[in-house]
C-alpha positions in Angstrom: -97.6 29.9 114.1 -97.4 32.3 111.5 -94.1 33.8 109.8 -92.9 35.9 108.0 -90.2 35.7 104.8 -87.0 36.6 105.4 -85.5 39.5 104.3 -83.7 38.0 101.4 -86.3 36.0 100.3 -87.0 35.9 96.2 -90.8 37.0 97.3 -89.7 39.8 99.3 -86.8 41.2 96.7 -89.6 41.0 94.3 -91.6 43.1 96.4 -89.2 45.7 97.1 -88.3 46.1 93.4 -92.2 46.4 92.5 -92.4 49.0 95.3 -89.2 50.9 93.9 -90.5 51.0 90.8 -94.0 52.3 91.5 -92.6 55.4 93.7 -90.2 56.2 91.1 -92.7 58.8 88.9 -94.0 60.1 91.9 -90.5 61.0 93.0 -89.5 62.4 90.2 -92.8 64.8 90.0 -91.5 65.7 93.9 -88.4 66.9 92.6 -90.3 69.1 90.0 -92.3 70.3 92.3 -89.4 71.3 94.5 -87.3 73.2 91.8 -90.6 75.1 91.2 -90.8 76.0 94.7 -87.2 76.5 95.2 -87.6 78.8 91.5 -90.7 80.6 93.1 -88.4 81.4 96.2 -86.0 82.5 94.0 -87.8 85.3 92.2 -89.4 83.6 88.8 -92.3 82.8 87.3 -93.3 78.9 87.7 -94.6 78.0 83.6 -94.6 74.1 83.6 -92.3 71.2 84.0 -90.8 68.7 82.1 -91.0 64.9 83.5 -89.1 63.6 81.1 -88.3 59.5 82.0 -84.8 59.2 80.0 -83.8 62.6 80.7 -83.4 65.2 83.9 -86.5 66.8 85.3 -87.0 70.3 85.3 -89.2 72.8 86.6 -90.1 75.3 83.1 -90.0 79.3 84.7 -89.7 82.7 83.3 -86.4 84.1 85.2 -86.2 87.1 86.0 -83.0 88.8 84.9 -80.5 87.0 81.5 -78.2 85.8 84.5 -80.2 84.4 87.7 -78.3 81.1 86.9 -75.3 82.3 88.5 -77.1 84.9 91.1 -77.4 83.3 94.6 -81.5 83.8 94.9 -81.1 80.9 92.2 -80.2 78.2 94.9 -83.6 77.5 95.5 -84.2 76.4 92.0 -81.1 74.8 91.5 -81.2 72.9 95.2 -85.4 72.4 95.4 -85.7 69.3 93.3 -83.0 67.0 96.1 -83.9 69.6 99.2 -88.4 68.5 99.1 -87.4 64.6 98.7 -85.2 64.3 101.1 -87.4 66.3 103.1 -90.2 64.3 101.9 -88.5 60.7 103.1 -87.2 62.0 106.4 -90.1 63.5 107.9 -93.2 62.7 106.2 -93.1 58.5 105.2 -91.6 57.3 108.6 -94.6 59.7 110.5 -96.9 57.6 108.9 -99.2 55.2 110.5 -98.5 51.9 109.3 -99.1 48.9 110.6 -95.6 46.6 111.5 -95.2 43.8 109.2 -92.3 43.2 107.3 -94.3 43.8 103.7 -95.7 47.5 105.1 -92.0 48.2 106.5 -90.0 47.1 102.9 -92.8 49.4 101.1 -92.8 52.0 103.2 -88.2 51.6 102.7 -88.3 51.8 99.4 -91.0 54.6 99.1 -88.1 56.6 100.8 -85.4 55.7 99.1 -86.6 56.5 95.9 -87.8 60.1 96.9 -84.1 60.8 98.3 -82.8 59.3 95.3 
């Protein structure tokens, strides 16, 4: 008969650290991405982004007028980079086919919680 570790188990917190840790650059390049978009919705001109590992990401644009930090077509920019991983880990990670083991399910967790994070 064949089991699996328990949750708590040294093996399986390893696991779930190693998986937190591997989906953490891709969720902060998600939350470039989404200021982009959200800056492109906005009005400016997407230039680059910064993925900086010790310091906020930001998405690099050309805005439009001195003051579209304080206009409201600037929400998009300033809510894109928590609005497409949180869209990201609500709808797109638990649609995917996996199969049901505990190791796929603690993966597929912390995957999500690190692109709401």
């Amino acid at each position: 008969m064949q089991s699996e570790p328990e949750i708590g188990a040294p093996s399986v917190i390893a696991l779930s650290l190693t998986a937190a840790i591997a989906a953490y650059p891709a969720a902060l390049a998600v939350a470039v991405v989404g200021q982009g978009l959200g800056a492109l919705a906005g009005g400016c001109h997407w230039i680059g982004f910064s993925l900086s590992i010790n310091r906020q990401v930001w998405a690099l644009v050309n805005q439009p007028v001195l003051n579209f930090a304080s206009l409201p077509s600037s929400t998009g920019y300033w809510l894109g980079s928590l609005v497409l991983p949180l869209l990201l880990a609500t709808t797109l990670l638990p649609l995917l086919p996996r199969k049901r083991s505990l190791l796929a399910e603690l993966a597929l967790v912390q995957a999500a919680w690190a692109a709401s994070v």
